[in-house]
C-alpha positions in Angstrom: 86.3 114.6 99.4 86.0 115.0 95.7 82.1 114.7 96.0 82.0 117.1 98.5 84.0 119.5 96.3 81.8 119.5 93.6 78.7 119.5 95.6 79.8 122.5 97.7 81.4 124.1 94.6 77.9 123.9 92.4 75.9 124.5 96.0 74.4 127.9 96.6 76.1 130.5 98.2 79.1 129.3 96.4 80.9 130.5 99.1 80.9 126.8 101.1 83.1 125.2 98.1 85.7 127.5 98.6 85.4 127.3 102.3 85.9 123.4 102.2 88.9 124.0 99.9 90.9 126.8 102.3 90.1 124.2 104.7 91.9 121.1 102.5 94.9 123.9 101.6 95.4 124.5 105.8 94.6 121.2 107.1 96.8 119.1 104.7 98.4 121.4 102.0 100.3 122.8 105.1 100.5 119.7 107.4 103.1 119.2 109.7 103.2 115.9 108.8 104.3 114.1 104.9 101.1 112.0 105.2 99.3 115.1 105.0 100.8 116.9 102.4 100.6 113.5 100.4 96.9 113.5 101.1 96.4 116.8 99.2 98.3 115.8 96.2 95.7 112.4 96.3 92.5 115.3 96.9 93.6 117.5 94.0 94.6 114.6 91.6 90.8 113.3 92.6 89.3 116.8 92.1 91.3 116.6 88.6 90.4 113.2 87.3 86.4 113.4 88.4 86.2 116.7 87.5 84.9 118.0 90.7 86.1 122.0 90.3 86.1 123.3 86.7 89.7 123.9 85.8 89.7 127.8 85.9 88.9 127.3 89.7 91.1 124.9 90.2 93.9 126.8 89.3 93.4 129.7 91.7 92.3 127.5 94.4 94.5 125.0 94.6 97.2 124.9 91.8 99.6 127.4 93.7 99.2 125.4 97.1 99.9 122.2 94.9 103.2 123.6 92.9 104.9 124.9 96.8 104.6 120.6 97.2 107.8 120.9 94.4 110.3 121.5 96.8 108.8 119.3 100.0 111.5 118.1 102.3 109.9 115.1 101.7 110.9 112.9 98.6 107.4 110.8 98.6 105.5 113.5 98.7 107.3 115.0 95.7 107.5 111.8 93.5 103.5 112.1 94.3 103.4 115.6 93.2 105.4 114.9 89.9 102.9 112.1 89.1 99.6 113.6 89.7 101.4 116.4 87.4 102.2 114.2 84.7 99.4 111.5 84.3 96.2 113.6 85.8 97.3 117.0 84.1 99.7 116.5 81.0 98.0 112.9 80.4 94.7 114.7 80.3 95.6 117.8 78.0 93.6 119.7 80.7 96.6 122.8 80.3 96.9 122.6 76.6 100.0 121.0 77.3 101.6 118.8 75.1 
């Protein structure tokens, strides 16, 4: 998914990247189901590490659907969440961070 993110992101029109991610955001950023929601927090920690989506982008696209994961019913998907925070975004200095 990653790949396809920065493919899509770099394709012309631009438009298909940010189609694929509103996609990701509605299919398992709002899942029903915790294996779902978990699946996001594994795409954007993915899209984080391999730099797939510049940073800038990332933070409009996906960083809002990723922070309303803080207060999941599920505790998984939150121990996830506070993870891919602290070793793929802190870890990285990609905020400034430190």
């Amino acid at each position: 998914v990653g790949e396809m993110v920065k493919k899509l992101n770099t394709a012309t029109p631009p438009t298909f990247g940010v189609d694929l991610i509103h996609e990701l955001v509605e299919n398992f950023g709002r899942c029903p189901k915790w294996s779902g929601r978990q699946a996001f927090v594994f795409v954007c920690q993915t899209v984080i590490e391999d730099d797939c989506l510049p940073m800038d982008q990332f933070a409009v696209h996906l960083m809002p659907h990723l922070l309303t994961l803080a207060n999941d019913r599920v505790p998984n998907v939150r121990v996830l969440l506070a993870k891919t925070l602290r070793q793929t975004l802190l870890e990285k200095g990609t905020w400034g961070w430190r």
